[in-house]
N, C-alpha and C positions, 0 to 999 in steps of 0.2 A: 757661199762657200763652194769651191770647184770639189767636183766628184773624186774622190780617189777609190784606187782599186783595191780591193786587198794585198797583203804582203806575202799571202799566200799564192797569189795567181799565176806570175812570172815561173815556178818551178814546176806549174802543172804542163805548161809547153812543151819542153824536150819529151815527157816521155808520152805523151799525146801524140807528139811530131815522129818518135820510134814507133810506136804503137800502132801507128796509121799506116805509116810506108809499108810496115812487116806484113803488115794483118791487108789492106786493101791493096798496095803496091805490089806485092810479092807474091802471096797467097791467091785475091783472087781475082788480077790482072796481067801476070807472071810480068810486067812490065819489066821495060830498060831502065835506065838512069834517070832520064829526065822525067818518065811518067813517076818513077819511087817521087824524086826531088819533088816533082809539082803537088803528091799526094803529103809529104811531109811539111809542105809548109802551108798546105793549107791546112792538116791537123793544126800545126803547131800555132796556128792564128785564133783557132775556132775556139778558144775556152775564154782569152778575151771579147771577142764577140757575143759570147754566150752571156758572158756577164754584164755587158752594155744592155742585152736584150733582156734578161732578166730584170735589169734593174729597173729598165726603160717601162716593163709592163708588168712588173708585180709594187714599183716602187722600193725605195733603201730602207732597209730595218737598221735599227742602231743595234744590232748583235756585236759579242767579243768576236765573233767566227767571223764577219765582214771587217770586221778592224785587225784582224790576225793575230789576236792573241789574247 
């Protein structure tokens, strides 16, 4: 059975990807455009990654909170 993600994970991106640009982009790189943009998409990548990685080395629990609801 292929791995799926949670239903929760896709919404954690945008404000990860705001959160990142604001907070490392702006604050404490006072960067231009491209450096905000480059910082904003790679927040906004890292929560899926995160949860490849986690899953990859703690292994998948059958939790309600992995299945999203």
């Amino acid at each position: 059975m292929p791995m799926q993600s949670p239903r929760w994970l896709p919404w954690l991106s945008p404000p990860a990807a705001i959160v990142g640009a604001w907070f490392i982009g702006v604050q404490a790189l006072n960067g231009g455009f491209w450096s905000v943009l480059f910082i904003a998409v790679i927040c906004a990548i890292l929560p899926a990654v995160g949860y490849r990685l986690a899953v990859r080395f703690y292994g998948r629990t059958d939790t309600t909170l992995g299945h999203g609801g």
